[in-house]
N, C-alpha and C positions, 0 to 999 in steps of 0.2 A: 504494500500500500504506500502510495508518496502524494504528500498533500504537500501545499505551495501555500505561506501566507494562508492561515487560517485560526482563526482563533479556536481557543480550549474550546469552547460552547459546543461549537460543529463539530465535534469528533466525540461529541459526549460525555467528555470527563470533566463537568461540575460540580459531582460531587464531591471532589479532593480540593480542601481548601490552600495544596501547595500548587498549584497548577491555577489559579484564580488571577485571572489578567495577565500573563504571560501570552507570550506570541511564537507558536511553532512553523517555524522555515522547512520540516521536511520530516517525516519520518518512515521509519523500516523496521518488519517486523525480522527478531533475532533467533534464528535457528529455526529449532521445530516446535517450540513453545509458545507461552500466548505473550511474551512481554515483546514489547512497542518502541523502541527506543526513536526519539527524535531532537531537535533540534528547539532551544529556545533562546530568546531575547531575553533575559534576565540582567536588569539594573546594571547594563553597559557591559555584562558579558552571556557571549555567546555558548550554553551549554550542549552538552548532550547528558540528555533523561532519560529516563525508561519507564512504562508504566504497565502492571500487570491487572488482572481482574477486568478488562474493559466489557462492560457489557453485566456487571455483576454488581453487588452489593460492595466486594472487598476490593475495592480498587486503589492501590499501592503506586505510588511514584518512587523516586529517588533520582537523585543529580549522581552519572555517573565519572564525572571528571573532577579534578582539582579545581580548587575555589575561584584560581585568577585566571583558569586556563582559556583560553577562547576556541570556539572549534568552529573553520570553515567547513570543513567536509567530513564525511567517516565513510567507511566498509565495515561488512560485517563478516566474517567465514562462514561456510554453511552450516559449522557444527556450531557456530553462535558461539563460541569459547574464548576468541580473535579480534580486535577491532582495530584497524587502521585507521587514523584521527590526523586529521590536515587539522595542525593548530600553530597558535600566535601566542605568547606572552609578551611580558615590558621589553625584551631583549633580544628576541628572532621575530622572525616572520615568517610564517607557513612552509611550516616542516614537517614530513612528514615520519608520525610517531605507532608503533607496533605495541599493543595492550592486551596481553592476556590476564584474563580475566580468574583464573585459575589461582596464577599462583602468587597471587597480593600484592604485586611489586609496582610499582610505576612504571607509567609507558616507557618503552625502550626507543629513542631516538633512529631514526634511519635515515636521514638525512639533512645536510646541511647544504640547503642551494644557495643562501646568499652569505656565504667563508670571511666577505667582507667587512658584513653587519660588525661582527666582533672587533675590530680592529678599530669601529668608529666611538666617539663621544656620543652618548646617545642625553635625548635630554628625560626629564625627570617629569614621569607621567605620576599624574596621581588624580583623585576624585575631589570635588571640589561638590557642596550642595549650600542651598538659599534657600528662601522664601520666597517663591514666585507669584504669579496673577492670585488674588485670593487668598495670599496665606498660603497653598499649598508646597509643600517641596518639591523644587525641583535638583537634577542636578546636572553636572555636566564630567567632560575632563579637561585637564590643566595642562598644558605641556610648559615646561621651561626649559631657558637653555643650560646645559651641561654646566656651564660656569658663572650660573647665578649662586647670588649671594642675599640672603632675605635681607627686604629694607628696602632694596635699590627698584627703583618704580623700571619699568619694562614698557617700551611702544608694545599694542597687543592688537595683534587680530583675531577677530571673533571668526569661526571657523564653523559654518553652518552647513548641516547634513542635508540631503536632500529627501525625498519621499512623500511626504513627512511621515508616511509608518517604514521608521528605519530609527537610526540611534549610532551614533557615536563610543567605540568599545575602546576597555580600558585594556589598550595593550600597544603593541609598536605597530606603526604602520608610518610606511614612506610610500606618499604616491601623490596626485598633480592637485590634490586639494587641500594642501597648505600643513600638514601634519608631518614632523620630522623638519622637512627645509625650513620651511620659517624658523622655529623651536632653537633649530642650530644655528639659522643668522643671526640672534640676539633678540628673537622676538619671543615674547610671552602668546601661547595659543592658547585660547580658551573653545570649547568645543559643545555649546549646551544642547540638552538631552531637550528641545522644550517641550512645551505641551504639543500633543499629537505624534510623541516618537515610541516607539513601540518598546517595551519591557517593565512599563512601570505600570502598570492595571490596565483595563476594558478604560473605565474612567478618565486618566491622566491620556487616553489616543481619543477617544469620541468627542470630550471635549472641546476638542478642535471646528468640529461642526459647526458650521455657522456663526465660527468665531475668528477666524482667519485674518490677520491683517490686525487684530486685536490683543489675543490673550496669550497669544505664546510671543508677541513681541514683547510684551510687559512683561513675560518671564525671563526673555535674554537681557533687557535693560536692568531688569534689577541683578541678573545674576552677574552684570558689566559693572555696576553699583558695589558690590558686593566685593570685586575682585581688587577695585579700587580704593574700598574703605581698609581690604588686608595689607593695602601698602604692597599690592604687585604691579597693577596696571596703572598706567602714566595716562592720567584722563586728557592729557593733553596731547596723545598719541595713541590714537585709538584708530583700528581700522576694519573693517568687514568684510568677507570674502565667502562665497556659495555656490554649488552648483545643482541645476534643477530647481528643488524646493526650496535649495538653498540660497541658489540665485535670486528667485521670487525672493524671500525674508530679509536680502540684503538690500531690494528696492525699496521694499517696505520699511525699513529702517530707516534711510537714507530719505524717505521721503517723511518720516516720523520727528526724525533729528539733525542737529545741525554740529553734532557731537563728534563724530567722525571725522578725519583729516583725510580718510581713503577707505576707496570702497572697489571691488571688483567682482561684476556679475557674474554669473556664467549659466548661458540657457535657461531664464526665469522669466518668469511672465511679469509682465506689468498691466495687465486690462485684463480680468476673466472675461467679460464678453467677447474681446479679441480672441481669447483662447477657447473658449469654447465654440467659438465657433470655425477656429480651424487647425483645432489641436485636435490631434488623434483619439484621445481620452473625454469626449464630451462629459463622460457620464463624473468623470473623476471632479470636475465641474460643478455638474447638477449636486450629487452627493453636498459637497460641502460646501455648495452657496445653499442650497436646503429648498433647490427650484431651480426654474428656467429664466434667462433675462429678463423674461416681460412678465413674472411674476415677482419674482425677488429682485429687481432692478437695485434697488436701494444695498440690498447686502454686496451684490456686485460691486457697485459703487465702490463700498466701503474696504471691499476688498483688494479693488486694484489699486495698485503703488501711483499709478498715472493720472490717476481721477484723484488721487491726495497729493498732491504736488502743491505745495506753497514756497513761491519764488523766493522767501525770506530764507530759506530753510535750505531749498535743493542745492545745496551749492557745493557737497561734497566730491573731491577728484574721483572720478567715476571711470573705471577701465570695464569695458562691457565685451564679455563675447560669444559671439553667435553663429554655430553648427550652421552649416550651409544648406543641409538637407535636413535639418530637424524638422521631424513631425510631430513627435512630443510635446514639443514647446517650442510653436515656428519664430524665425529669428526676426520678425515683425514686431515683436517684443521689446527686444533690446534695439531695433534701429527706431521705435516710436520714442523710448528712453534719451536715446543717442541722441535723436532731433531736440526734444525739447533741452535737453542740457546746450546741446551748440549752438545752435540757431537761436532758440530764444531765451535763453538765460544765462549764456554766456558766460558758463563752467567750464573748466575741466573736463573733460571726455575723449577717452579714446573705444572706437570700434574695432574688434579684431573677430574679421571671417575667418573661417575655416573649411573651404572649399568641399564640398562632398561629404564633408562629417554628419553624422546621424546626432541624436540626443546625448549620446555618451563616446568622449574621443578616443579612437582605439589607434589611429597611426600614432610609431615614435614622432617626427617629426611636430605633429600635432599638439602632444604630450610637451615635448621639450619647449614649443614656442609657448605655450600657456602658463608653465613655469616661468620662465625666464621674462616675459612680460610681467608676471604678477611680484616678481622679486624686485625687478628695477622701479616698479607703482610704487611698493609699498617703503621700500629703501627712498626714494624721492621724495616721497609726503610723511611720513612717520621717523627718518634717521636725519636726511637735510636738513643743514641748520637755517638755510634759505627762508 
């Protein structure tokens, strides 16, 4: 059996109050017995579980990995005794580990694809939580650089996931959306989990509904509040950066504040009604404006980053860029963005295509120049003494 994205509800295990709001990414059943092992979002780590009794009275869970371990992928052997585990912690990146079950011991390592990782300054991941929209907790993670020193205020970019049912894991990751590079060019990363990201109950993701553009930005401002009251982040070097969902949060920000020295989009929307009407996803749309344009016009409204633009406000250096082939999130987005910052409000803006790219950049080439734009942005506006 392999399910995608589904909640406990749907696979009918409500009755286990450890399984209650957690988000299963995939499961398989192990050997020739009845336990279920899958995949969970669990408060920014990625588990694997397993749960017996489904369909019974006695239904049994248990977490079968190490507390901080994060798991991309598993196998199982047929005899179910065996499990190969694609996992991540603070210090590697997906390796792949051999786990018998048998005989007590900890997964046995089989390889080491990136020899390099070890040789480098890694920076200092940890878990960061506040009091978000409401009172409720939210949290995030923290990356600092390798040779910080507590006290010393840090330029910081906020580093927003996309989805929004996805989440931010507490472990090492180097890749084109600001985690690891930044951390190690002197920048403080913060990474929040906000309202609508997936591991922290049914509640802390539904809430999102029809509250978009609202209540999970008042959770990343407070938890940018929060980072600055500990005496890490330099309020007067603050900068934002997203891709997808993330991109979208960082328009929304940016058109919420004037707090920002630098901002860099990547693939977000700025107008649902733009977007739904020629994004691929209508319904992803519908769902959480909570209707169609010409019923809920007004949450629309409220939702797009483009229809809240106040000229006193938009003035953040804005690096925006947009997939040439996106259908996801067509790049009419960010050139409607792009226009009003050049043309008439006469900011800071640079546009960067990406010729033939889909929603998510898979050429190197592509990769690198994304990077390497987003380092020189934020080194410009956030380290320039200019």
């Amino acid at each position: 059996l392999i399910m995608a994205d589904v909640k406990t509800d749907d696979v009918n295990v409500r009755k286990t109050p450890r399984l209650a709001g957690e988000f299963i990414r995939g499961g398989i059943q192990r050997g020739t017995g009845d336990e279920f092992c899958y995949l969970v979002d669990d408060h920014a780590v990625a588990r694997l579980m397993s749960v017996t009794g489904l369909g019974t009275d006695k239904l049994t869970t248990k977490t079968l990995t190490a507390e901080n371990v994060n798991i991309d992928a598993y196998g199982i052997s047929p005899d179910g005794t065996h499990l190969a585990l694609l996992q991540t912690e603070l210090d590697y990146s997906r390796d792949v580990f051999l786990w018998d079950r048998q005989n007590g011991k900890p997964a046995e390592r089989l390889t080491t694809v990136n020899p390099q990782i070890d040789t480098w300054k890694l920076p200092t991941i940890s878990r960061v939580k506040w009091k978000g929209a409401e009172g409720d907790e939210v949290e995030g993670i923290l990356e600092l650089p390798p040779d910080h020193k507590p006290g010393t205020l840090l330029p910081m970019v906020v580093c927003l996931h996309g989805g929004p049912t996805a989440c931010d894991y507490y472990g090492f990751q180097f890749w084109i959306y600001g985690r690891t590079q930044l951390s190690t060019s002197g920048y403080a990363v913060f990474c929040p989990n906000y309202r609508g990201s997936t591991g922290y109950g049914d509640d802390f993701l539904t809430n999102l509904i029809g509250r978009e553009n609202q209540i999970e930005v008042e959770d990343i401002m407070r938890g940018i509040d929060h980072l600055i009251a500990e005496q890490i982040a330099d309020p007067e070097r603050l900068g934002v950066m997203g891709w997808s969902n993330g991109g979208y949060l960082t328009n929304c920000l940016i058109t919420h504040s004037d707090r920002f020295r630098a901002a860099s989009s990547g693939a977000g929307m700025s107008d649902m009604t733009i977007q739904w009407s020629e994004g691929e996803t209508p319904g992803h749309v519908v769902n959480y404006q909570r209707g169609l344009p010409w019923t809920s016009g007004d949450q629309y409204d409220r939702s797009s980053p483009l229809r809240q633009i106040q000229s006193t406000s938009f003035k953040t250096p804005l690096l925006l860029h947009a997939p040439g082939a996106d259908t996801r999130v067509p790049p009419i987005n960010s050139r409607a963005l792009y226009r009003v910052a050049r043309r008439y409000l006469n900011s800071p803006a640079e546009l960067v295509t990406y010729p033939g790219a889909g929603h998510t950049l898979n050429s190197y080439q592509h990769r690198l120049a994304k990077m390497t734009w987003e380092q020189a942005w934020f080194d410009k506006y956030l380290k320039s003494s200019e």
